[in-house]
C-alpha positions as CSV (number, residue, x, y, z in Angstrom):
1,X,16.7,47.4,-43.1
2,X,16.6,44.7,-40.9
3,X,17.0,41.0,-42.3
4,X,14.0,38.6,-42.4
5,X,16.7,36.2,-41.1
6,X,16.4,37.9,-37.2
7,X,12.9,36.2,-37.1
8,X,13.9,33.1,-37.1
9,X,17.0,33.4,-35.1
10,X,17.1,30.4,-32.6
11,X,13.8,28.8,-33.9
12,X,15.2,25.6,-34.2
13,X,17.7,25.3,-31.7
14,X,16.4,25.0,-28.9
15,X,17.2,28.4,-27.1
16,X,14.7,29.6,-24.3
17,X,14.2,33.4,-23.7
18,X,13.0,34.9,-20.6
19,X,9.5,35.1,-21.6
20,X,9.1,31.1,-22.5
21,X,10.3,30.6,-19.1
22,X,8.3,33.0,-17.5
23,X,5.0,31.5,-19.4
24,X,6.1,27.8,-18.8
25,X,3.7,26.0,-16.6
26,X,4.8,25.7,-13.4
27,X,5.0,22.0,-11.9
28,X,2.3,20.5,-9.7
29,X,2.9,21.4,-5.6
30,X,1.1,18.0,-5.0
31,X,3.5,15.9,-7.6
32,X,7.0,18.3,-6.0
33,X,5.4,17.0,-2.4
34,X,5.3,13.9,-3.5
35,X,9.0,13.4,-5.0
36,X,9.7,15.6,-1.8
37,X,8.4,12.8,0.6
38,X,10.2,10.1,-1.4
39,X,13.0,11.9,-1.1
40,X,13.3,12.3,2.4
41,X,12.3,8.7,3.5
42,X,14.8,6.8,1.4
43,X,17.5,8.6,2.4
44,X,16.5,8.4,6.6
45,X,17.6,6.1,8.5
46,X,14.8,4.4,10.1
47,X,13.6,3.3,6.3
48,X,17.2,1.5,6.0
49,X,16.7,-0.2,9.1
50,X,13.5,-1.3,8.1
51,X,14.5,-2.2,4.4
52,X,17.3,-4.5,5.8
53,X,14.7,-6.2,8.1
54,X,12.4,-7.0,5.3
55,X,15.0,-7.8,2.8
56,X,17.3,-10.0,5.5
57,X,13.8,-12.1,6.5
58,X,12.7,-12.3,2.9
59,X,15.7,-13.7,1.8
60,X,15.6,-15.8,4.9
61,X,12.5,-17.5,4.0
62,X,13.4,-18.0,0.1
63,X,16.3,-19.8,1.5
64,X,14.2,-22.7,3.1
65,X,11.9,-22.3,0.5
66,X,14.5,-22.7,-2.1
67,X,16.0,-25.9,-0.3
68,X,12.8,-28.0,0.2
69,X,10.7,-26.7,-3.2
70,X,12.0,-29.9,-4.3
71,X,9.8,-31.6,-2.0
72,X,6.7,-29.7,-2.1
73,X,6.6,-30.0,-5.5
74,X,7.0,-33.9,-5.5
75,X,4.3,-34.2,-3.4
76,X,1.3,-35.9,-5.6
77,X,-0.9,-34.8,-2.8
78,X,-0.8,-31.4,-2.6
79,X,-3.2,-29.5,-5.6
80,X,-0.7,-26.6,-5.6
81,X,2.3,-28.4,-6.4
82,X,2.2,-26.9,-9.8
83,X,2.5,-23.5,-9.0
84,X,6.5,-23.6,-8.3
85,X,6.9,-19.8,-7.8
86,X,3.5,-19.7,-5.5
87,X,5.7,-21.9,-3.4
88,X,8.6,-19.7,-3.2
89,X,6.6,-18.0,-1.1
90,X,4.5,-20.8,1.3
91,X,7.3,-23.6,2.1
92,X,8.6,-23.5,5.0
93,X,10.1,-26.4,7.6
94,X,9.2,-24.7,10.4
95,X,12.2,-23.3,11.7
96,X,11.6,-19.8,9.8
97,X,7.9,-18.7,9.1
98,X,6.8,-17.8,5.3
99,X,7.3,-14.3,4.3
100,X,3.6,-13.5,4.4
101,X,3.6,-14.1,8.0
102,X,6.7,-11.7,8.1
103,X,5.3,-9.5,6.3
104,X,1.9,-9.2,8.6
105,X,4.4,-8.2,11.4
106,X,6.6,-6.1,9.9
107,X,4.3,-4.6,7.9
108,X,2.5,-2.8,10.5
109,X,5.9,-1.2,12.1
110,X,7.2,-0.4,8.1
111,X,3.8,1.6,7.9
112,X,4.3,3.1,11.5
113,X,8.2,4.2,11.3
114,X,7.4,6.0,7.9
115,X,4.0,8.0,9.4
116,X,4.5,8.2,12.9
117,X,5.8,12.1,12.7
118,X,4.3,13.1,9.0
119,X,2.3,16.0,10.9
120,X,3.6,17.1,14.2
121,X,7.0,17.0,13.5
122,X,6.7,19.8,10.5
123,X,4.7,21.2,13.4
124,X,7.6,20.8,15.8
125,X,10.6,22.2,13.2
126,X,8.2,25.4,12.5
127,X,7.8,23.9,8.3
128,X,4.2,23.5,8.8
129,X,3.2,27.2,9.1
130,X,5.7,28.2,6.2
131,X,4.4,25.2,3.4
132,X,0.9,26.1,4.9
133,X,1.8,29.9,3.7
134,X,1.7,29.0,0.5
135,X,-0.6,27.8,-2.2
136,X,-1.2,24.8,-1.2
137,X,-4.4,22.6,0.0
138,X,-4.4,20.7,3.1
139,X,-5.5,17.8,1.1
140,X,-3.0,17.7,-0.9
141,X,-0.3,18.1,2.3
142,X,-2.0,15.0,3.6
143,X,-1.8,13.1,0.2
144,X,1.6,14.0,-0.2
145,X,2.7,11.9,3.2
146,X,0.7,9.4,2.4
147,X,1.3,8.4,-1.1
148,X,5.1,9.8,-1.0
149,X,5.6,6.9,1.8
150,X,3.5,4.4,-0.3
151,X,5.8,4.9,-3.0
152,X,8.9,3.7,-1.4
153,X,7.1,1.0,0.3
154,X,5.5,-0.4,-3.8
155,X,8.7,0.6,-5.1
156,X,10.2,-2.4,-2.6
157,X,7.7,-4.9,-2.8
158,X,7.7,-4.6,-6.1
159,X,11.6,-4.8,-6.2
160,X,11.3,-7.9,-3.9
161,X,9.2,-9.5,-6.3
162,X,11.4,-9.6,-9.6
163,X,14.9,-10.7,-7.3
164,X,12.3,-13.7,-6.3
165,X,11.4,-14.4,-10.1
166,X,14.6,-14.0,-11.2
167,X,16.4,-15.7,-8.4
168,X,13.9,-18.6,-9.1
169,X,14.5,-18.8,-13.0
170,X,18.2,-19.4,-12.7
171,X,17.9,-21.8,-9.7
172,X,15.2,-23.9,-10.8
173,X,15.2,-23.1,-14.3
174,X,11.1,-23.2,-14.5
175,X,9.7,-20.5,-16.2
176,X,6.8,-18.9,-14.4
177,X,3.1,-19.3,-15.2
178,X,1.2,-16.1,-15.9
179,X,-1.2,-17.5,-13.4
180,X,1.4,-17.1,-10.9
181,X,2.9,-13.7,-12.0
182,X,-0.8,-12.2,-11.9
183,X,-1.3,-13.8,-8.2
184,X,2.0,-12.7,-7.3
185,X,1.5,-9.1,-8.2
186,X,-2.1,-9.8,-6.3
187,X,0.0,-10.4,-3.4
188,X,2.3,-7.1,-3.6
189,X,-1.0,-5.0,-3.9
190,X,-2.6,-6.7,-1.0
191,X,1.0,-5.9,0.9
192,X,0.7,-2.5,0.0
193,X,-2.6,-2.1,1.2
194,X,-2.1,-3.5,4.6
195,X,0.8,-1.2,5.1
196,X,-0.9,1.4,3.8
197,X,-3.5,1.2,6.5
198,X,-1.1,1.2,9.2
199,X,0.7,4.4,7.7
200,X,-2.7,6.0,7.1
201,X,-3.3,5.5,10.9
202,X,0.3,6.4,12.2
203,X,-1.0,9.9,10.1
204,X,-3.9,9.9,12.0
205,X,-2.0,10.0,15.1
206,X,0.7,12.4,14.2
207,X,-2.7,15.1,13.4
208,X,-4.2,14.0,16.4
209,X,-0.6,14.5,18.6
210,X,1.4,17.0,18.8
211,X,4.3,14.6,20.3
212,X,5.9,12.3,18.2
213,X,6.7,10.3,20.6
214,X,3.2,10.0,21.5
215,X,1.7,9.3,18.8
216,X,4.7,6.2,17.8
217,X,3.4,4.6,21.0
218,X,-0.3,5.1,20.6
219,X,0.5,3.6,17.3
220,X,2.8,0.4,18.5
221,X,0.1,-0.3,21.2
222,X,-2.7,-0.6,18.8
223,X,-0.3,-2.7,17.1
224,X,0.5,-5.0,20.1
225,X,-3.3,-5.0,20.8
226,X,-4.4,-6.3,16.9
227,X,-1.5,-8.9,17.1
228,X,-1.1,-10.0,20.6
229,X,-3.8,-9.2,22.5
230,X,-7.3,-9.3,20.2
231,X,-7.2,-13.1,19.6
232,X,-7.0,-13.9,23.6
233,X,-9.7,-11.6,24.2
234,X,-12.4,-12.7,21.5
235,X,-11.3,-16.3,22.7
236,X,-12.3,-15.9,26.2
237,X,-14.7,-14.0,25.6
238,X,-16.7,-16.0,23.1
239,X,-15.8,-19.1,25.7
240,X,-17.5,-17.3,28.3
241,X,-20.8,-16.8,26.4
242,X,-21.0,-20.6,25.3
243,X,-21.4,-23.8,26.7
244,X,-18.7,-26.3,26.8
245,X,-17.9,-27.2,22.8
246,X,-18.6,-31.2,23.7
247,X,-22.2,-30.0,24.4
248,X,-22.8,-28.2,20.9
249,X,-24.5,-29.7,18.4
250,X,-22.6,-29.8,15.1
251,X,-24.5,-27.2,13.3
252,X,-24.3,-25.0,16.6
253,X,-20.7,-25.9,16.1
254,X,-20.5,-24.6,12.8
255,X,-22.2,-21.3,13.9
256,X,-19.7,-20.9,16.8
257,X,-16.6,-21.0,14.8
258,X,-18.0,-18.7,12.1
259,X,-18.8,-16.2,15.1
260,X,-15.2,-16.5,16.4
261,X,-13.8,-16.1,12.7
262,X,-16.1,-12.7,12.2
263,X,-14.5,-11.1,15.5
264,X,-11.6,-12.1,14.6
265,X,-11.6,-10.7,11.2
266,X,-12.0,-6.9,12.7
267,X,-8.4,-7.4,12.9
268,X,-6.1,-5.9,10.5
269,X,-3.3,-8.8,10.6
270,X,-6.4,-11.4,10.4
271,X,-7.9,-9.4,7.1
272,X,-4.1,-9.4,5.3
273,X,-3.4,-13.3,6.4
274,X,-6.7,-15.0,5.1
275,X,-6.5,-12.7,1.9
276,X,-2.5,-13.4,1.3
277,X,-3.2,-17.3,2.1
278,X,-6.2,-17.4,-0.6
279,X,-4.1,-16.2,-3.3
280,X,-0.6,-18.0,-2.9
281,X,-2.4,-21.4,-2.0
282,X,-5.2,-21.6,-5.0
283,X,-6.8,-24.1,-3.1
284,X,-8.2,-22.8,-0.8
285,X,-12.1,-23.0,-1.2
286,X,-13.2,-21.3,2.0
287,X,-12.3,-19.2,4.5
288,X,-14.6,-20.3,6.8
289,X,-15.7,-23.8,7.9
290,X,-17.6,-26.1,5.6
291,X,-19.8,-28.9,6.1
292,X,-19.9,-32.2,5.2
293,X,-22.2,-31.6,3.1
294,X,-20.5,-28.8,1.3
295,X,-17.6,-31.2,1.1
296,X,-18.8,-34.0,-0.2
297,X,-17.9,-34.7,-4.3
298,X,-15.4,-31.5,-4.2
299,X,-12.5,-32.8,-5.8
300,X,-9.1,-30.8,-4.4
301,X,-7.7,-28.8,-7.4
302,X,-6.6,-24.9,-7.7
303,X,-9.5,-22.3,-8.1
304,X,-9.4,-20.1,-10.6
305,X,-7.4,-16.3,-10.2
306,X,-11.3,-15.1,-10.2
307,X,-12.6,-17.0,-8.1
308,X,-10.0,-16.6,-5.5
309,X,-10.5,-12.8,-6.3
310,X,-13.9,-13.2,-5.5
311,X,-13.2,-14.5,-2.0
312,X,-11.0,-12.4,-0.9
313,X,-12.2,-9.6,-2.1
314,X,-14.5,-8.7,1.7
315,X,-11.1,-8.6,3.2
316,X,-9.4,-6.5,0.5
317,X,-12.7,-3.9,0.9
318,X,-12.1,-3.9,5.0
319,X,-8.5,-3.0,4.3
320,X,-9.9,-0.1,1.8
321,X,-12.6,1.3,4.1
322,X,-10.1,1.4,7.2
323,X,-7.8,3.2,5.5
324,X,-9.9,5.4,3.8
325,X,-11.8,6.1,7.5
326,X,-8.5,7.1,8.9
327,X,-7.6,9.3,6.1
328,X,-11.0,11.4,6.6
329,X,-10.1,11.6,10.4
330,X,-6.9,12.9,9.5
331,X,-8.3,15.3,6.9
332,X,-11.0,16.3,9.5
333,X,-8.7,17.1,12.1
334,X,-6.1,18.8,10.4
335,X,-8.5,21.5,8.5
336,X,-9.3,21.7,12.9
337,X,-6.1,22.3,13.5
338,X,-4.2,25.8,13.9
339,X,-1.1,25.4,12.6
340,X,0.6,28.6,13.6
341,X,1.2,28.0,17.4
């Protein structure tokens, strides 16, 4: 007779047979992509060229921020003066630009370098056909470039964030505000949505090109365009259209400058800078020009962390919907696409 003992032989001690493992739940193809991804961009090499960029001009910029925060916060006429850590982040003499600025050029070519080949290159090594093979949607490939890469990238903003709290506490020994933590973490999302949209469209491109090469170039030149090129053209062409500015009446004035500020703001670089500026300067009222009127009685003084919200958030929803139009380009044409040749 058999013991009673048998039937509860390894019930407690952890042992697996081969039937638990066979009726364990396998893992999620989209979460494996996604670790996958991660994976792979960390340890290439363009990512380490483009982490020491960032990290060499952001500690470049806390540098000269660190050795005249002194000043800025003496300064009785400045309303932000109070926000020590907000000027970590804004001070600058002039021979290095802040790190927001930095970051609205590099931030592009961090988005490109990590989405430039997502597509064609699996295409081009003959993985695409083979991962295609198997149970997995084509949504879920696509996600899996995008958010693998944007993991990485919030993974070292977010990094970058605590070395400059940190750094700050033991140089200046002020503790910071949970004002300024709350806009500070505003200002790593926004980061990570601009880059975002520039890695959603470097996606775009590699679907849309077979080449990688081509579709890094298409991408750099729309780059170029946005950052170089866009402001000259709205400027002359919005010259061209108007009289002379010493002819304009003031409130025709006024109209002309918000006309120039509205082309201007179908940039990307444009959209991230007048968002980043609103939340590490608190007072800022406007992003547009005011009036006299409007000015009159308003006594300079921080907004609130909603109301600065509040006017940034049409550039934070043009940052969404581009990124979320290039996505459904990308999805379009790659469910288009035959993979197999």
């Amino acid at each position: 007779m058999v013991s009673p003992l048998v039937y509860f032989k390894d019930l407690f001690s952890g042992a697996i047979t081969y039937k638990d493992k066979r009726n364990r739940e396998a893992p999620n193809p989209f979460y494996v992509m996604v670790r996958k991804e991660a994976g792979d961009h960390i340890r290439s090499w363009r990512f380490i060229v483009m982490l020491l960029l960032v990290v060499l001009t952001f500690l470049g910029s806390l540098y000269v921020s660190l050795s005249h925060i002194g000043k800025a916060v003496s300064n009785i006429k400045d309303p932000d003066r109070v926000f020590v850590y907000l000027k970590l982040l804004t001070v600058s003499d002039g021979s290095l630009p802040t790190f927001h600025i930095f970051i609205s050029f590099l931030g592009p070519l961090l988005g490109i370098a990590l989405g430039f080949d997502a597509v064609n290159a699996e295409q081009q090594n003959g993985t695409l056909a083979r991962l295609m093979a198997q149970p997995v949607y084509r949504d879920n490939f696509l996600l899996a470039k995008f958010f693998g890469a944007l993991l990485v990238v919030s993974i070292l903003f977010v990094s970058l964030a605590l070395l400059m709290t940190g750094g700050g506490m033991i140089i200046t020994g002020v503790l910071v505000e949970p004002v300024e933590l709350l806009r500070i973490l505003g200002f790593i999302v926004l980061s990570i949505l601009y880059i975002g949209f520039w890695l959603s469209l470097s996606i775009l491109l590699s679907v849309r090109f077979r080449n990688a090469a081509t579709s890094a170039l298409t991408a750099i030149g729309i780059w170029l365009f946005f950052t170089v090129f866009y402001r000259i053209i709205v400027n002359l062409v919005v010259s061209a259209m108007l009289p002379d500015s010493g002819m304009l009446r003031p409130e025709d004035m006024l109209s002309y400058n918000n006309l120039l500020l509205s082309l201007l703001r179908f940039a990307p670089s444009q959209l991230y800078t007048d968002a980043a500026t609103t939340l590490l300067m608190p007072s800022v009222r406007s992003l547009g020009p005011l009036t006299m009127e409007q000015m009159s009685g308003a006594i300079p003084s921080p907004l609130p962390l909603k109301e600065s919200l509040m006017i940034v958030w049409p550039q934070v929803t043009g940052l969404l919907a581009a990124t979320a139009l290039c996505f459904a380009l990308s999805y379009y044409l790659f469910m288009r696409r035959e993979i197999r040749s």
